[in-house]
C-alpha positions, -999 to +999 in steps of 0.1 A: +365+071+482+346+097+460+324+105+488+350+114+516+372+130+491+344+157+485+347+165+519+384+159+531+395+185+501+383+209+514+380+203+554+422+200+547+426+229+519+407+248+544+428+237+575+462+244+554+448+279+546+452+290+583+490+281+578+496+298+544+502+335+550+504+359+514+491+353+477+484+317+479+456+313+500+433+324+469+448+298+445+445+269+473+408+278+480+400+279+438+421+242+434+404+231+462+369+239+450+377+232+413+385+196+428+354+197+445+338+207+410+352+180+390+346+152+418+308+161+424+305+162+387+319+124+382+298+115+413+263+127+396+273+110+365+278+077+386+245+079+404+224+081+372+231+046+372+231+034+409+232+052+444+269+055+458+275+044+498+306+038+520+306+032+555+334+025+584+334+023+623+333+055+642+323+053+676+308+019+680+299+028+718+274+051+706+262+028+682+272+054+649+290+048+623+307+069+598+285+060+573+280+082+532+253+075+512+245+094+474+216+093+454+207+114+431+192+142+451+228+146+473+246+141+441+223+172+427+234+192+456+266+188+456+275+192+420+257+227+430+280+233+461+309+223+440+299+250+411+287+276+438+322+275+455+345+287+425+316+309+412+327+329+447+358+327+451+362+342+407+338+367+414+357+378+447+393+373+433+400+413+432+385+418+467+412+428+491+405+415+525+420+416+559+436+382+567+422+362+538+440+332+548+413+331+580+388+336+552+389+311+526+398+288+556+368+296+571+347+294+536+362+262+528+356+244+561+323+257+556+319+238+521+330+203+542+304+209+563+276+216+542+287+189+519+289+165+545+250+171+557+241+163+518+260+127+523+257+118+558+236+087+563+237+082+600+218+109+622+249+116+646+270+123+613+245+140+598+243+163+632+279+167+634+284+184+599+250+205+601+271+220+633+301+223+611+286+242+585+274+269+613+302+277+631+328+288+601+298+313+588+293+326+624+333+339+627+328+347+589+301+369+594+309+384+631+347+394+618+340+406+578+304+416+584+286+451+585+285+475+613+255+461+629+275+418+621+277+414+661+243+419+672+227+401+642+255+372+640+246+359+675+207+364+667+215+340+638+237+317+656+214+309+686+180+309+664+199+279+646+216+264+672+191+265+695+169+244+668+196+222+664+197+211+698+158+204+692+172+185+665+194+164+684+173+156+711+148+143+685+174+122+669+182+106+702+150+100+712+146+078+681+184+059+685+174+057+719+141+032+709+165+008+690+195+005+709+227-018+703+250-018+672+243+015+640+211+025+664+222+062+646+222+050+612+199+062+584+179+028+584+176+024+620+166+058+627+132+054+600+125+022+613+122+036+647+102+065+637+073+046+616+072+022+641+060+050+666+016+058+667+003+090+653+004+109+682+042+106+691+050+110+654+028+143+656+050+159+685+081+147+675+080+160+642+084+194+654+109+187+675+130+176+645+113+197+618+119+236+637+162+230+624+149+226+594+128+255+589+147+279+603+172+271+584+151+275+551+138+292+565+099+291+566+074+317+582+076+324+611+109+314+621+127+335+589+130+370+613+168+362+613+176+360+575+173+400+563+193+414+588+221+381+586+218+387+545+226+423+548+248+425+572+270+393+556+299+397+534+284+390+499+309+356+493+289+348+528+259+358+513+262+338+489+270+303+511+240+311+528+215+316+502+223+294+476+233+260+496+228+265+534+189+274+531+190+237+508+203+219+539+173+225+555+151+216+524+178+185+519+173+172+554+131+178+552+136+153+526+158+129+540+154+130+581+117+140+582+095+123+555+104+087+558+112+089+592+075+104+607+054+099+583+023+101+600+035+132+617+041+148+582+005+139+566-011+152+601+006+186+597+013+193+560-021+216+551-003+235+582+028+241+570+014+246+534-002+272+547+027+286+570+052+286+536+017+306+513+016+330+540+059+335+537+058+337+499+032+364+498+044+383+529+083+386+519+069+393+484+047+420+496+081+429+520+102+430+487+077+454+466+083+482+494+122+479+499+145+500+484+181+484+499+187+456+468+202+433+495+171+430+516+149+427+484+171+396+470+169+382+509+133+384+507+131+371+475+145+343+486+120+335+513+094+336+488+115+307+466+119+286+496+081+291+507+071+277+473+098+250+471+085+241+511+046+241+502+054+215+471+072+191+491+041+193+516+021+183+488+039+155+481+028+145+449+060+128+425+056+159+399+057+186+427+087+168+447+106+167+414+103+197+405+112+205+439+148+188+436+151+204+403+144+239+422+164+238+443+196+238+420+183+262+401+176+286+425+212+283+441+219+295+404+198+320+402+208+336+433+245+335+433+239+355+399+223+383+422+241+387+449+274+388+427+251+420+407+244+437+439+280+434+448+293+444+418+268+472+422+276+486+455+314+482+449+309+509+416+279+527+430+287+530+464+252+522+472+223+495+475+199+520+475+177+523+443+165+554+448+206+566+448+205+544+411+199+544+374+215+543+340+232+513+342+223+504+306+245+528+297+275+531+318+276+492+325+260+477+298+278+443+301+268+443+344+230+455+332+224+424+305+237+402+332+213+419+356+180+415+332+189+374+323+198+363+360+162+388+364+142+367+338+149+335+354+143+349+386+108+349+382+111+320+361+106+332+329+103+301+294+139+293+283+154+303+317+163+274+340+138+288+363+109+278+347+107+236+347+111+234+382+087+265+393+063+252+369+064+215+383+062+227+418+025+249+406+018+211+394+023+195+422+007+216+447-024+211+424-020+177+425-020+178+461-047+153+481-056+181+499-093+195+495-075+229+496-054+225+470-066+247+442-068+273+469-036+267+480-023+270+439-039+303+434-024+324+470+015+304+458+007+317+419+002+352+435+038+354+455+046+348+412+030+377+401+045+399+429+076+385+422+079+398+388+068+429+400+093+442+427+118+424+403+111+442+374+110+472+391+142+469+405+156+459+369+141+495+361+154+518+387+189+501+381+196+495+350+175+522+333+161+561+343+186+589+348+221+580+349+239+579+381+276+588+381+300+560+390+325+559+420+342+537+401+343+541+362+342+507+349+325+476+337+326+443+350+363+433+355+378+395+339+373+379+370+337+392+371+329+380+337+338+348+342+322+341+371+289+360+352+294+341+323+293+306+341+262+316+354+246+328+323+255+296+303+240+280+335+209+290+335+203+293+299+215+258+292+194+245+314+167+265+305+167+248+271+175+215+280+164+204+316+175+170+307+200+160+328+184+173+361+156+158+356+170+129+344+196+130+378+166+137+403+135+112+389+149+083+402+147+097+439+113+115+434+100+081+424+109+065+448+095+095+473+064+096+463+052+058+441 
């Protein structure tokens, strides 16, 4: 019951928004994700003692079943969709919008979906909500977008779409070798893959693996993310970023690994080396912009890169700190874009060279800046640094005769992180002081939203515990 309830809130919260016209479609879309907070918090706390499944008919003709499944790496992820979700909709409670009823319907049927790919445990399910989670975000970005949303909204939709149907075909190749009754299920679906020889496991993993890392997205199939980042609404931004880049990680785990093994050991050192040559080219991307969007989007390709080359390692340490990541780095990032929103909306500008002094007019907006910069690049006592320090680890540990090299070009994208962050932190928050448009620090709603951040990611900072304590049981059994 848990598990449907997290996402039948807010598939009907979202449904009902279309139909509520005025002041109340804010209110339904915070209960709804407050709900959601509360009932993915409850669920982690039950899987730190036992995984959590349900299952039911769905369309027995197909052989699939509706069929839930949470261990502690979905329960992870959707404890951090069900903070993300409020996080948003506080910081964007002042925003006036046109028709926000279509908006936080839209937002909220995006939540069902994306929760739904971090429970599904049968591969027609599973393909069902990944599709769910796209559509809401195309409309979402092609109607509240940027000048250029239309051109870069269908780029986006039919880079992940058309992967998707690469996807599917994959996944019914597999059903397809064991036909007859749950031939989609979780179980099913592995047992058909490892049964397959080397060869068919090496072609068929990129037929199912190309979804996956475009949605991450992984060098060289990121070319979408920038311009989609940019052009997005930030609330969009945000969805995309911090949880829809973790479905593709999420399903790399769960709908790769186990299920072609063979084709995974044959072409890890590949995609290693595909995810080192992401981090330090949208690092070295970063250094040179000067639009604070498109320098958080391609900071994000170099976290993802890193997080991608330590779950091709596959060494326990690496693939636990990778689970640990990637909640973090939702974190970390909603923090950033909510600062380059509150930014443009006083400033009137992204562009750094247009900024300066906000020490001093914004002082409250600037020490949020430097923190959720700290633990950006991972700094001791920020929650950034377990999991990006287990990751270095793990690629280390890797069997792979490459492996120190592959350590030092990842520990690089580290250094160069710290430097086109810094330097941003610089040209915003201190030099010459640039007059504000508007005159004001961070509003309530802003600091709220900040402040559950900030206690975030110094709380776990200090005391990892209960991530690590939620994920080890999964890594374990990952990697013996």
């Amino acid at each position: 019951m848990i598990l449907s309830s997290l996402i039948f809130i807010p598939l009907l919260f979202g449904v009902l928004s279309f139909f509520v016209r005025g002041t109340n479609t804010k209110g339904l879309a915070l209960i709804s994700a407050l709900a959601t907070t509360a009932l993915s918090a409850y669920m982690a706390y039950e899987t730190m003692s036992a995984p959590l499944s349900f299952s039911m008919q769905w369309i027995p003709q197909l052989g699939s079943e509706y069929s839930l499944y949470a261990d502690g790496m979905s329960a992870m992820l959707c404890l951090l969709t069900g903070i993300v979700m409020p996080i948003v909709i506080i910081a964007n409670w002042n925003n006036e919008m046109e028709n926000p009823w279509s908006f936080y319907g839209l937002m909220l049927l995006t939540q069902a979906g994306i929760t739904g790919v971090f429970l599904a445990h049968d591969a027609l399910l599973f393909y069902v909500f990944w599709e769910l989670a796209l559509i809401p975000v195309y409309f979402l970005c092609s109607r509240w977008g940027g000048e250029k949303r239309i051109l870069v909204t269908f780029k986006f939709f039919v880079y992940t779409f058309a992967g998707s149907l690469l996807m599917l075909a994959g996944l019914i190749y597999l059903a397809s070798l064991n036909p007859g009754t749950n031939s989609y299920s979780w179980a099913n679906i592995t047992r058909a893959g490892t049964a397959l020889n080397p060869e068919t496991q090496s072609w068929l993993f990129w037929l199912i693996f190309i979804a996956f890392a475009i949605k991450m997205p992984v060098f060289p199939f990121h070319t979408w993310q920038p311009d989609t980042y940019e052009q997005s609404p930030t609330s969009v931004t945000i969805i995309l970023s911090a949880l829809m880049v973790k479905m593709g990680m999420f399903a790399v785990l769960r709908w790769l690994f186990p299920v072609v093994p063979d084709g995974v050991a044959f072409w890890s050192n590949t995609i290693i080396i595909l995810s080192i040559i992401g981090i330090v080219y949208a690092s070295l991307l970063a250094i040179v912009q000067t639009d604070l969007k498109r320098l958080v989007a391609y900071s994000s390709i170099a976290h993802m890169g890193l997080m991608c080359a330590a779950a091709f390692a596959n060494t326990q340490v690496g693939m636990h700190g990778l689970m640990v990541q990637m909640f973090n780095h939702g974190i970390n990032i909603t923090g950033m874009w909510i600062i380059v929103s509150m930014v443009e909306s006083r400033w009137g500008t992204r562009d750094m060279t247009k900024l300066g002094g906000m020490a001093s007019s914004a002082p409250q907006m600037a020490i949020a800046l430097v923190l959720i910069s700290l633990a950006n690049i991972a700094l001791p006592l920020t929650n950034g640094f377990v999991g990006e320090f287990m990751l270095f680890h793990g690629i280390f540990q890797s069997a792979s005769a490459y492996n120190i090299t592959f350590m030092a070009v990842a520990g690089l994208g580290m250094i160069l992180g710290a430097v086109y962050t810094l330097n941003m932190v610089q040209k915003t928050a201190f030099g010459n002081r640039t007059p504000m448009l508007v005159a004001k620090d961070m509003t309530l709603n802003e600091s709220v939203a900040m402040a559950m951040i900030v206690v975030l990611v110094l709380f776990l900072g200090v005391y990892p515990k209960p991530l690590l304590a939620l994920t080890q049981g999964v890594a374990q059994m990952m990697v013996p």
